[in-house]
N, C-alpha and C positions, 0 to 999 in steps of 0.2 A: 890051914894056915899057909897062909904063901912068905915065901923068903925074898927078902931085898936084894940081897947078895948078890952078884953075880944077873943080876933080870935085866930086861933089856925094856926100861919103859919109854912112853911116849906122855908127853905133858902138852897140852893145849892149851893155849893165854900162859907159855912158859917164860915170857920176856918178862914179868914185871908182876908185883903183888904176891897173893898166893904162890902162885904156879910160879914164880922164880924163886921162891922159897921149899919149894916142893922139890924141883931141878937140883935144888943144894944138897936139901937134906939125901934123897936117891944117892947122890955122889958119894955121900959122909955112910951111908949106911951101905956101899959095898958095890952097889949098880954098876954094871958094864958098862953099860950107854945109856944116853937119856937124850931123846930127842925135844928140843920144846919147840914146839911150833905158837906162830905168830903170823899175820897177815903180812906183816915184813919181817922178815927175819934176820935182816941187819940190826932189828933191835935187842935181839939175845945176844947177852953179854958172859954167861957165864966160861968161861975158858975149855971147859971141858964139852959142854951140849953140843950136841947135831942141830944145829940151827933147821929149820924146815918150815916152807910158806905152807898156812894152813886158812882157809876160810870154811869154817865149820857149817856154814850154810849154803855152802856151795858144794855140787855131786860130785863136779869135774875137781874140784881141787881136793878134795877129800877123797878122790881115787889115786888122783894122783900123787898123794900123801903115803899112802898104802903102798905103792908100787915103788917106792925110797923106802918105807920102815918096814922090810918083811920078818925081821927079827924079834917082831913087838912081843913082849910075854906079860907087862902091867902098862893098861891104860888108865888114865886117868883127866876126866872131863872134868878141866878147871873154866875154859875160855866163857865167858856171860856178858850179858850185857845188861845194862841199866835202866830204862824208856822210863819206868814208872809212870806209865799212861795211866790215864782217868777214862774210866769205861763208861761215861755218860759226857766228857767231854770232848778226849783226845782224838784226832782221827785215828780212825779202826786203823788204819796203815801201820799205826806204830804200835798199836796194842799184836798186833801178826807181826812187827818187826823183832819184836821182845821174844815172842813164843817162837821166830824160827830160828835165833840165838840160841835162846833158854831151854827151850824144848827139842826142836826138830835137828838143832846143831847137835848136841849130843848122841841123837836119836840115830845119824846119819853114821858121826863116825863109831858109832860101837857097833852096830850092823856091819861098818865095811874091815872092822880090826876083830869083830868074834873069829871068823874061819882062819884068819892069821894065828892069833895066840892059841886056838885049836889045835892046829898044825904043829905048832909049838910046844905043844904039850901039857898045855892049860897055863891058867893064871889067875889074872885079879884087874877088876877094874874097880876105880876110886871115881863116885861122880859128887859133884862139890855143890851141895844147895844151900840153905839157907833157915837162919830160925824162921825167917819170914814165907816160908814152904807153908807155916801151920800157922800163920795171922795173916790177915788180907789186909793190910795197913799202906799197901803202894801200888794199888792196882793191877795192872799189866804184870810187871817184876811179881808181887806176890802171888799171882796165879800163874804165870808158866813157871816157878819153882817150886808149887804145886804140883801141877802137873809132872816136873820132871822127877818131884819126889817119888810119887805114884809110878813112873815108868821105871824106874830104881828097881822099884819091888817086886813090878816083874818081872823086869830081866833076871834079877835076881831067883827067883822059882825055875825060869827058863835056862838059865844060865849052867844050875847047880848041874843038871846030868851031864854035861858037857867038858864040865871041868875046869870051868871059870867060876870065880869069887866074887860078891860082890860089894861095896861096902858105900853107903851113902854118910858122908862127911856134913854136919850141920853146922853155921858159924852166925852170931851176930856182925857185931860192928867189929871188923879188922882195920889196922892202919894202913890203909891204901890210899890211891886215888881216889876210888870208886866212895868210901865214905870220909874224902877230905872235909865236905861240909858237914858232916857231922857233931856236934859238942855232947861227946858220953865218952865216956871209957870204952877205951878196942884193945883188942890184943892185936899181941906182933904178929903176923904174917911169919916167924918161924917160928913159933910157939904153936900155933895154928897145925903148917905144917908135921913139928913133930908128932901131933895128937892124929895128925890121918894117918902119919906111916907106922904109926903102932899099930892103930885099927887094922890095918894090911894086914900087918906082920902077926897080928894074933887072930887075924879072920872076922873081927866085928863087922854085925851087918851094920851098924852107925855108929859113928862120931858125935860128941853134942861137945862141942869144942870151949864152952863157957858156959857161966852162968847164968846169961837171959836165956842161952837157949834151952839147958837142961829146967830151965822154970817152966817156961814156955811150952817144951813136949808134956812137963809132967801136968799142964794143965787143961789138955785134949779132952780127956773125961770128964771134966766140969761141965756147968752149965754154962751155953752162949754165953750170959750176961758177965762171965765171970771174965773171958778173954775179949767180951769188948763191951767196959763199965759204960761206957758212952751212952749205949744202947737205955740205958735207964735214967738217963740228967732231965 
């Protein structure tokens, strides 16, 4: 179990949505420092964060990221993006722009922040995916948060002898930006939050943050036709 208290995290896409609601909670539950990083980081507003420019898909900016935050002890991969490309229509460009976000951004910075929190004495990292990890229902978006679910779980194995935690966070529809066009019911972005930093706090390898998504996982072992009825019209 890792403790809040007193940790020194690092939040990515910490300006707005989730991840500013992540930034909050950290503060409320005892955190030293909380860097949130953002592509501009004029746009982090919380009073207390380390503001910090971050482009998750970038080597040079996510070194240079590291070489600011060497006190990191919980990371936590909020930052994504959206393409929801069509794999028979969209250019292949932006189905790879999704997966170097979704996937390889994550992918980048938790290889350049392991040997830090190492250093540090171990930790926890939080990475943020989606009930749409386990339905293919948006293409692009649904399969690199597959993917980054699957890379979760190894880090995770890989992780443990080292002395890092890790905990994959599952969410449908949150009130954000990201699902403004939506019409369903979302939870708030601090309700969200609270439910990952417990997971931290008590060591959960997953978060299932609502009710479509704990439906949803617990319908993996069905048959195909069951999670996509379509398949039978």
């Amino acid at each position: 179990m890792t403790s809040i208290e007193g940790s020194v995290a690092l939040v990515t896409g910490g300006s707005r949505g989730i991840g500013r609601a992540l930034v909050q909670g950290l503060y409320e539950r005892g955190a030293k420092k909380v860097y949130a990083t953002a592509r501009d980081p004029r746009t982090v507003t919380h009073p207390d964060a380390v503001p910090l420019a971050l482009e998750v898909t970038d080597p040079a900016s996510v070194a240079a990221a590291v070489e600011q935050a060497q006190d990191v002890t919980l990371l936590i991969n909020n930052a994504g993006a959206s393409v929801n490309a069509n794999f028979l229509d969209s250019p292949v460009e932006d189905i790879r722009r999704e997966f170097e976000t979704n996937f390889y951004g994550p992918l980048l910075v938790t290889r350049a922040f392991v040997p830090v929190i190492e250093r540090n004495g171990g930790g926890h990292i939080l990475n943020v995916h989606s009930v749409l990890s386990w339905i293919g229902l948006l293409g692009s978006y649904s399969a690199s948060k597959a993917a980054f679910w699957s890379q979760t779980n190894s880090l995770r194995l890989d992780l443990k002898p080292r002395g890092i935690e890790v905990t994959g966070l599952h969410v449908g529809y949150v009130d954000t930006d990201m699902a403004a066009h939506v019409d369903a019911p979302k939870s708030s972005p601090d309700a969200v939050a609270a439910q990952a930093l417990d997971g931290i706090e008590s060591g959960a390898f997953e978060v299932l943050a609502d009710d479509l998504t704990r439906q949803v996982k617990a319908q993996l072992s069905d048959d195909i036709a069951v999670m996509y009825p379509q398949l039978l019209a």
